[in-house]
N, C-alpha and C positions, 0 to 999 in steps of 0.2 A: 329690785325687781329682776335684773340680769341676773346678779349672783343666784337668786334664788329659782332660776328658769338655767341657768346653769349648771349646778353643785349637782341636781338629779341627774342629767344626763351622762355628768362624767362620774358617777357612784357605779349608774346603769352601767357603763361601758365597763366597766372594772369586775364587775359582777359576769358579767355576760364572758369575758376573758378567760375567767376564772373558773367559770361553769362549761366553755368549753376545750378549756383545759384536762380538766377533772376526766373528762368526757375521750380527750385524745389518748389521754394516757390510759385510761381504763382499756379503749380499742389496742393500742400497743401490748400491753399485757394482757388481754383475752387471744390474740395474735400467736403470741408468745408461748402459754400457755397450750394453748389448744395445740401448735406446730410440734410442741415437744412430747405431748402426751400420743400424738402420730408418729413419731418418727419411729419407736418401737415396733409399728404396724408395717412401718418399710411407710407411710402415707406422709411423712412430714418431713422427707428427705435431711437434709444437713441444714435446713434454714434454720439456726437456733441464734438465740437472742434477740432484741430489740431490733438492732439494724436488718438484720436478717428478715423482719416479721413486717419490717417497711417493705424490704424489695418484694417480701411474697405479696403486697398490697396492689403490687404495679401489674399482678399476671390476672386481676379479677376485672372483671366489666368496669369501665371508666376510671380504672388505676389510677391514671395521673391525676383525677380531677378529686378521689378518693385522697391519696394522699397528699394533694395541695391541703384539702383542709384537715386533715390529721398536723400539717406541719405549721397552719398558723394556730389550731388549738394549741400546739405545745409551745408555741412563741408566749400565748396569752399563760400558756400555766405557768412557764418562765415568769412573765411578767408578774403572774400574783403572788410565787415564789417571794422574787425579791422586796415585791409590798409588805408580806407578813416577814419577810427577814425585818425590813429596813423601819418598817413605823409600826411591827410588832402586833399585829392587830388581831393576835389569841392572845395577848394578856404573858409573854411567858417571863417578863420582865428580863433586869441587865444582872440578875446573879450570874454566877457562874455556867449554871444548869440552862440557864435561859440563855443564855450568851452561846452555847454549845448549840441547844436546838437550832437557833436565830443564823447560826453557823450552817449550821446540815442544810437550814431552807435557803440559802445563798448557794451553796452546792448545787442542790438540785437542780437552783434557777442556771445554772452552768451548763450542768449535764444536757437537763431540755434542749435548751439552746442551740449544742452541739448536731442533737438529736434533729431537734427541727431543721437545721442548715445541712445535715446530711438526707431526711427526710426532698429537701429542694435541690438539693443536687441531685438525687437518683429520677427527680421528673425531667432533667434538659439532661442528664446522660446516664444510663443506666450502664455499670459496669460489669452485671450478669457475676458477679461474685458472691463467694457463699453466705455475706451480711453476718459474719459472725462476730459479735460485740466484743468477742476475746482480743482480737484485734485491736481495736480501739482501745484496748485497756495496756495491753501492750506497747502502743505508741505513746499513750500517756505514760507509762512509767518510764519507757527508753528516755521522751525528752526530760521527765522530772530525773534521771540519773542525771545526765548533761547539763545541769545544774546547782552551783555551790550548795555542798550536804545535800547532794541529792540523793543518795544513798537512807538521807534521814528524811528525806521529804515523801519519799516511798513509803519507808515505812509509817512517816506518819499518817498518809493518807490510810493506810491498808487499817491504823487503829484508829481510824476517825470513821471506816464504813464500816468496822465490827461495831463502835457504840453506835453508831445511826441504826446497825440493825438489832441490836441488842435492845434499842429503845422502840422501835417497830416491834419486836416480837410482845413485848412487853405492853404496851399496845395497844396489841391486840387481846393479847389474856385476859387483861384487865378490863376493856373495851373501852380504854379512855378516850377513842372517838368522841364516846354518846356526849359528850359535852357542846360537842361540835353538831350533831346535828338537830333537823328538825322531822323529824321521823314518826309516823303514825304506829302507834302501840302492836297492831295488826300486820303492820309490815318488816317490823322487828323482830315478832318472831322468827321470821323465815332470813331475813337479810342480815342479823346481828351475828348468828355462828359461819355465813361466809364470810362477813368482815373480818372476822377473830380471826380466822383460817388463814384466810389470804394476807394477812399481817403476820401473821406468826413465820407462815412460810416464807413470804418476802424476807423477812428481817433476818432469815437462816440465811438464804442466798448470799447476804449484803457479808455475814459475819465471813462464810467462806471468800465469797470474793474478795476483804478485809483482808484474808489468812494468804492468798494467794498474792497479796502485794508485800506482807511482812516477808513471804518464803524471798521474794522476788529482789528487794533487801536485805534481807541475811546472806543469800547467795552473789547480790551484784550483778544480777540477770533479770533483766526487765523482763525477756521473755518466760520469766516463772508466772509472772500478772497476768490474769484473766478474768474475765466478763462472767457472763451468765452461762455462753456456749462452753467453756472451762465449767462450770460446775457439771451442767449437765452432763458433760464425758467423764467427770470423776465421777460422777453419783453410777453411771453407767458402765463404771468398771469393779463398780465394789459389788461383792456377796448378794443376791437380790437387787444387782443394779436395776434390771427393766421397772423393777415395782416400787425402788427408790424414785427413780426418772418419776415416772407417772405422777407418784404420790406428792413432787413437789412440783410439777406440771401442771395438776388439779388446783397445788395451793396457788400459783401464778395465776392462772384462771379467773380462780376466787378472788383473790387480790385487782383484777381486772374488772369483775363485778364490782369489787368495794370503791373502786377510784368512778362508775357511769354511777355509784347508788349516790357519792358524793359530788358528782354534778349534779344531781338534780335536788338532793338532800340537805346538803352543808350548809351550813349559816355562813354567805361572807360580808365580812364587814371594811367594807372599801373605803371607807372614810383616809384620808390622805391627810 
């Protein structure tokens, strides 16, 4: 009778982590997105990337209380991360292929993590810095040199975020989402080609960013590695940069849409 007035509450709880998870990260990337597709306007100043798209959360009405819960939804999407890494619970089994994905989603549950405890530190002290996630990607490569082969551990990270996004972009083509969700026929119309979008472009970002840690290994310069704030200044210097910028601005966006449609859409199965 316990177990069984038990086992639902902590599914409930798992579910609910997961869903506002989904939910954080979508606002993080509609953030993101939106700041960048402004900044060409002169309206979205230098806040670019992720951490950037936290601090600009601290200058809106109720800021710190806003991104308190921004930072414990990405604790919980941490946490369901590591559930589908660790007890597998899309099925993707222990081949090799599945071993890689099971990989990426231990990742991520790192990344958030980070994210979240930077998210908690800019509510007890804000550092009025430009929140550029290049940064951060920077630091992680400086200390990954500072470590035996770490020259090889750079670059192996930089080909482990070109397949994460090589497998995102893919993806999204395909839409091999829809497996994952539970989605009314009606609302697929409209919500299935921003998923695609928003995946396709995500998973370009992830390959550059990937390309910008191989350059950062080959050269022995940590500071070659960059973030998203790093894409967006390259996309912004090439031929048609403003329309490049936007164009993958919109896709971040979108991709921001796909992670609130997957809070509220996605089937999860918390069973432990």
């Amino acid at each position: 009778m316990a177990d069984s007035i038990k086992n639902p509450d902590h599914r409930d709880a798992i579910t609910l982590f997961a869903r506002m998870g989904y939910a954080s990260r979508g606002i993080v990337y509609v953030l993101v997105g939106g700041l960048a597709a402004l900044a060409p306007l002169g309206q979205g100043g230098q806040t670019e990337g992720s951490r950037g798209a936290l601090e600009r959360v601290l200058t809106a009405p109720f800021g710190n209380v806003l991104l308190g819960l921004i930072a414990v939804g990405l604790v919980g999407y941490a946490m369901w991360r590591t559930i589908q890494a660790v007890k597998d619970t899309d099925h993707h089994g222990s081949g090799a292929k599945g071993l890689a994905i099971r990989a990426g989603l231990l990742a991520s549950a790192i990344t958030h993590t980070l994210l979240a405890f930077f998210a908690a530190t800019l509510i007890f002290q804000y550092a009025g810095s430009s929140g550029d996630s290049g940064g951060g990607s920077q630091g992680v490569a400086g200390w990954l040199m500072e470590q035996p082969f770490g020259r090889w551990l750079v670059g192996g990270v930089g080909l482990i975020m070109i397949g994460v996004g090589m497998s995102h972009a893919f993806k999204g083509y395909k839409a091999k989402f829809d497996k994952h969700f539970a989605m009314p026929p009606q609302t697929q119309q409209w919500a299935y080609p921003i998923c695609r979008f928003g995946l396709v472009i995500r998973g370009l970002v992830f390959v550059i960013v990937g390309s910008f840690f191989i350059i950062a290994a080959y050269q022995i310069d940590p500071n070659e590695a960059g973030g998203m704030g790093e894409v967006f200044s390259t996309l912004r210097g090439q031929p048609y940069g403003q329309w490049l910028l936007a164009f993958v601005a919109l896709g971040l966006f979108a991709f921001g849409l796909y992670s609130v449609l997957a809070a509220i859409y996605r089937r999860i199965n918390p069973e432990m």
